[in-house]
N, C-alpha and C positions, 0 to 999 in steps of 0.2 A: 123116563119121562118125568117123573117125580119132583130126581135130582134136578132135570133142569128147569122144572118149573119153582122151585124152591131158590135157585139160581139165580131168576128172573126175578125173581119176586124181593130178593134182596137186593140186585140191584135197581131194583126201580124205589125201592127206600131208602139205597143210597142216595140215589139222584135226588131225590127229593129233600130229603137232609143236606143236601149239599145246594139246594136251589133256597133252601129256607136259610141257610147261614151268610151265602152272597146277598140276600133280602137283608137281611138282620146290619151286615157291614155296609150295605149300601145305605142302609136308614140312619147309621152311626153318621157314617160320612158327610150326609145332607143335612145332617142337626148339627155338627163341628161347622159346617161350611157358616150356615146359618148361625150359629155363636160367633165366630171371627170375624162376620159383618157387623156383627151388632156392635163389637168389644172395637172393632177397627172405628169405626165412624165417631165412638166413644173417645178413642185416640185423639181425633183427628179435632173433636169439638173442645176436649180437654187442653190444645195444645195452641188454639186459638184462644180461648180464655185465658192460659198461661201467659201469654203476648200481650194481651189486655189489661190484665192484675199490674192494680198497683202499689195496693195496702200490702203491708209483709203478712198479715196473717191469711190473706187470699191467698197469697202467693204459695207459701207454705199449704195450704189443704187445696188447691188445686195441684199442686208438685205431689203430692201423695195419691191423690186419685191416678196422675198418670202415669206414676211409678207401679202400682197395681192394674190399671189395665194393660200396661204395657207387659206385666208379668204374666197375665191369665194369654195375653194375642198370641205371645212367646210358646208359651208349653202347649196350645193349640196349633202354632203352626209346626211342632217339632212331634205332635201327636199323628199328625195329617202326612207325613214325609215317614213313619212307619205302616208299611204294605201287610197287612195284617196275613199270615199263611196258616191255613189250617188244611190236612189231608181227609177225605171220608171216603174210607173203606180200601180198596184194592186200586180202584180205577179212576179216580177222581182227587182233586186236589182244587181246594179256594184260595184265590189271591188274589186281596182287594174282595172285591163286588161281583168276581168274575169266574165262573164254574169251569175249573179245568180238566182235561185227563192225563189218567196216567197208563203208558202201556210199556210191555216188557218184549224184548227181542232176545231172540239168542242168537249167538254168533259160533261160527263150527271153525277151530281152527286145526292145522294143517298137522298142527303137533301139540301135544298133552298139556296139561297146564301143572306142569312139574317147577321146581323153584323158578328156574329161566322164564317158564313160560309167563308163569304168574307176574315174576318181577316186569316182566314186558307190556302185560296187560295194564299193571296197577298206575307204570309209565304214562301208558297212554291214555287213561281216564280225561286228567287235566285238558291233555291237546284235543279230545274228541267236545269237550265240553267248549273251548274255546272255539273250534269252528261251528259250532252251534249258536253261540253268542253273535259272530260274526252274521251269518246266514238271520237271526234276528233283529240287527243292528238296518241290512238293507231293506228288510221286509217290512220293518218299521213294528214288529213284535216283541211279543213278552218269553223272551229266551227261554230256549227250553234247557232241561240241564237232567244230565244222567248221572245213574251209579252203576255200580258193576260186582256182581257177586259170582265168587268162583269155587268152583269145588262146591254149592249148594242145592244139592237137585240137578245136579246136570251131570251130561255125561264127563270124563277127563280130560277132554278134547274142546270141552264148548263153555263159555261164558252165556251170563244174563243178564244184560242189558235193560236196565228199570228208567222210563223216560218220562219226566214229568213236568207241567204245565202247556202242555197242548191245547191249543184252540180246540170247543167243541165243533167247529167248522172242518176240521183237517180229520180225512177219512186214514183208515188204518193202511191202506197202500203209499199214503202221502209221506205217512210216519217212519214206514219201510224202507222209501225210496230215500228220506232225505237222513235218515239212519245210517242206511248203506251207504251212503257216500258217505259220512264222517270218516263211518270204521274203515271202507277202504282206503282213504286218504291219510287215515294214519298207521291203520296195520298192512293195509292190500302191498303197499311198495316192496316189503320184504318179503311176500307169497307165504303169508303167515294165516291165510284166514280162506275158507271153501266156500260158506254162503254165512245169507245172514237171512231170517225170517220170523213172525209175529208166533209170541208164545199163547198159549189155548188152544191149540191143537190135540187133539187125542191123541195121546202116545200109544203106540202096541208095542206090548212084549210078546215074541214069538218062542215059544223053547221049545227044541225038536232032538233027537238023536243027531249024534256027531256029524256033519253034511258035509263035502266034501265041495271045493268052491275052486273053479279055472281061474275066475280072477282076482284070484287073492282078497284083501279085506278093507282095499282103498275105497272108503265111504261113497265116493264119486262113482266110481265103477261097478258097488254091489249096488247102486240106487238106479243105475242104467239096465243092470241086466236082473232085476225083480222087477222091471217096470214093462222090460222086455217080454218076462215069462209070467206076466200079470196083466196084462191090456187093460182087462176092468177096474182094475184096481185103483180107487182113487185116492192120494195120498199129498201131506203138505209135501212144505219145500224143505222137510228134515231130512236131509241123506240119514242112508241107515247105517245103523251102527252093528257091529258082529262082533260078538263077546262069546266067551264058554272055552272051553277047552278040549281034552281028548277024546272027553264019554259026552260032551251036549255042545251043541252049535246054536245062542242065543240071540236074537235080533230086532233091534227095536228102531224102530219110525214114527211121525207122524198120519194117521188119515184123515181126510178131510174132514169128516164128522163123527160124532159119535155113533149111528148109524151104521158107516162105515166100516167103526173101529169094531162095532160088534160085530161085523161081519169077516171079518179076515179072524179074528178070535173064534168062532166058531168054525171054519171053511179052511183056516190057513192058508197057505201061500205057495204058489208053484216053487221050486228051487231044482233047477240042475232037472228038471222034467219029470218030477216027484212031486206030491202035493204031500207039506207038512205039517 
């Protein structure tokens, strides 16, 4: 309870740090705005008196006045056309005036991320970003755009998917749903990828004596039949994973909460009509 109220509590001073810095660029923005009026209108009267002028020495010190206002309009309007980005903390990212998020998915693929797999991933970054641009371009939004870390925390088999500048409006299912189609659309074709789902989950690690398994170690099939010989059990959308070897049979999932995760940690988990 602690941890997650220490949790909370740092994320609500992220947010707030992130709400006081789109404050700070939106106030920047209204004062440039307000400068490029002033300097503009300056242009515009400098350039009417220049039309006017007929002594050369008018001529000449109104040509200089709009030689410099035209240089301060210049470097304001090329100051205004830089989207100022700044990231706070894990979950949050500013650009512009405007408080974004950031959220991580993982993707479970079919097979290891061994050279192959990797070089296939690292392929496909670019094209999952580009139908993201697109899917922005209709909606009339501010694109979102990912990265992808592999072999970092995850199992061999899974990628992390880091997604940033999200609408504070767009719920974490939205994020999922329109996630999942990128990755299927550029991995699903080759039957390279099992699920995809929102990282924060409580992971368990389960360690037991050697266990003995009818249906082998296909992520998909040990996550049907622990679910089977587990009814209660409430669990994300992380198929599980079965690691260890001849003396220990190791298995890790997500559950739904922490809560949760304490509870299969303490109680273990039916397998094969044994609780381990």
């Amino acid at each position: 309870m602690k941890a997650q109220a220490e949790k909370m509590k740092k994320d609500q001073e992220e947010d707030k740090k992130a709400k006081e810095l789109a404050a700070q660029v939106d106030a920047l923005g209204k004062g440039r705005l307000a400068a490029w009026e002033t300097v503009n209108n300056t242009v515009e009267e400098l350039m009417t008196k220049a039309k006017q002028a007929v002594k050369p020495a008018e001529i000449v010190l109104v040509g200089e006045k709009l030689k410099e206002a035209m240089m301060i309009k210049g470097k304001l309007e090329a100051e205004g056309k830089v989207v100022p980005e700044s990231k706070v903390g894990e979950k949050r990212v500013v650009v512009g005036n405007k408080v974004l998020k950031v959220a991580k998915i993982i993707l479970s693929h079919m097979q290891p991320m061994d050279g192959r797999g990797k070089a296939e991933v690292e392929d496909g970054v670019n094209k999952v970003n580009a139908l993201l641009w697109e899917k922005a371009i209709i909606n009339y939004a501010i694109p979102w755009h990912t990265t992808v870390e592999i072999g970092k925390g995850t199992q061999d088999d899974e990628t992390r998917w880091t997604v940033g500048k999200i609408g504070e409006d767009c719920t974490k299912q939205e994020v999922l749903t329109t996630m999942t189609e990128c990755l299927t659309a550029v991995f699903g074709a080759k039957g390279h990828i099992l699920n995809a789902w929102m990282a924060g989950k409580k992971t368990v690690r389960i360690l037991m004596p050697a266990a003995p398994s009818k249906v082998g170690r296909g992520r998909r099939d040990i996550g049907i039949k622990l679910r089977e010989e587990n009814k209660e059990m409430k669990t994300g959308h992380h198929f599980p994973k079965v690691w260890g070897g001849a003396k220990v049979t190791g298995l890790t999932f997500d559950a739904a909460d922490h809560t949760e995760a304490k509870r299969l940690v303490e109680k273990g988990v039916m397998w094969e009509g044994i609780r381990r």
